[in-house]
N, C-alpha and C positions, 0 to 999 in steps of 0.2 A: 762587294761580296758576290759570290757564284749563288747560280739558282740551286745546288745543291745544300748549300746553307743552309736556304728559304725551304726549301722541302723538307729537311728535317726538324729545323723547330716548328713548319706546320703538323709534320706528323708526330712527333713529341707533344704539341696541342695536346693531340687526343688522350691523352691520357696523363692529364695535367703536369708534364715536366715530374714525374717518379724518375727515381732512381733504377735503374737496371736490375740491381737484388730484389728490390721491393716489386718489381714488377713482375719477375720470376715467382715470388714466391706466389703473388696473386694469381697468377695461372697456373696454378697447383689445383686436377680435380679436386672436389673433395667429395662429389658425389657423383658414379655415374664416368663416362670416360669421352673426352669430348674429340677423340678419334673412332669411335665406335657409335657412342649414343646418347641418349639426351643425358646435361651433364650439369653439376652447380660448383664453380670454383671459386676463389678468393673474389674474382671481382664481382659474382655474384653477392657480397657480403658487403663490398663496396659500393653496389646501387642500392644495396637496402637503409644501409646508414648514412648513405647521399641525400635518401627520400627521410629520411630522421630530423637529418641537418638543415634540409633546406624548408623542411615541413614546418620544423622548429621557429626557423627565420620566418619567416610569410606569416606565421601566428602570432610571435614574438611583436613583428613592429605592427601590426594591426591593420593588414591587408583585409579588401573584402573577402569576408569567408564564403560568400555564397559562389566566389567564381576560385575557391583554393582549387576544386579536383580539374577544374579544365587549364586554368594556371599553370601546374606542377605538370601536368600531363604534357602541356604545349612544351614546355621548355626543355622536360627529358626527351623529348621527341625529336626536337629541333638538337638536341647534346649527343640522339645517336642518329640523326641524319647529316652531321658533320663528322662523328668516326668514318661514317660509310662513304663516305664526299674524299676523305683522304687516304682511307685505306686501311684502315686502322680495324673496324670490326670484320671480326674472324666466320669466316664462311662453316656452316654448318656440315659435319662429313653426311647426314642421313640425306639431303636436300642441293647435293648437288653444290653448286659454287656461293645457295643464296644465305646471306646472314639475316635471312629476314626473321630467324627463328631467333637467333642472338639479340638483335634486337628487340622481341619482342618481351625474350626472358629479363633481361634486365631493366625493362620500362615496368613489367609489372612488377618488381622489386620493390625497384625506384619506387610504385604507388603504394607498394603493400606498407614499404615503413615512413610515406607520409602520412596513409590513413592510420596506422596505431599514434602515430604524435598526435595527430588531430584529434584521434579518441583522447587519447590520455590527457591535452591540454582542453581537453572541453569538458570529461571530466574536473577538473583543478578548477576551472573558469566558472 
């Protein structure tokens, strides 16, 4: 197999092997315009219910809670310093070529909907 093969399922990686539609539809602003200025689209909606899911799982099987927020933090961090490694997150139009801003909206996402699961399951608990 040619190294174009390999570059493309690495860069399909980043964004877990979606479908083409479904990936279009997720980069639909829906607030704000992300050729202009700061902006929240489908996959924003996608790193909050990532941090739901995974917040979920880490509670569920009865990981230490005392290290949930540096855990979840490492792992989203380390999930957008491999878009960025491949190519995959989108450079910010206000900041020039850097995605550091993309990156950083979607980690606090990512935190904002592990911290409501942790509320809510520690409520319950």
């Amino acid at each position: 197999m040619n190294n174009d093969y390999y570059k493309k399922i690495i860069y399909n990686s980043g964004d877990v092997f979606l479908p083409e539609s479904l990936k279009h539809i997720l980069g639909i602003d829906i607030i704000g315009s992300s050729k202009n200025t700061f902006y929240i689209s489908g996959w924003s909606i996608v790193h909050f219910i990532n941090g739901i899911i995974v917040g979920f799982l880490y509670l569920y099987f009865k990981y230490d809670i005392h290290s949930y927020t540096l855990k979840l933090l490492t792992l989203h961090t380390f999930w957008e310093l491999w878009q960025v490694l491949i190519g995959m997150a989108k450079p910010y139009k206000l900041t020039g070529r850097s995605n550091l801003i993309d990156s950083i909206m979607d980690t606090v996402l990512f935190m904002l909907g592990a911290y409501l699961i942790r509320f809510l399951m520690l409520e319950v608990l």
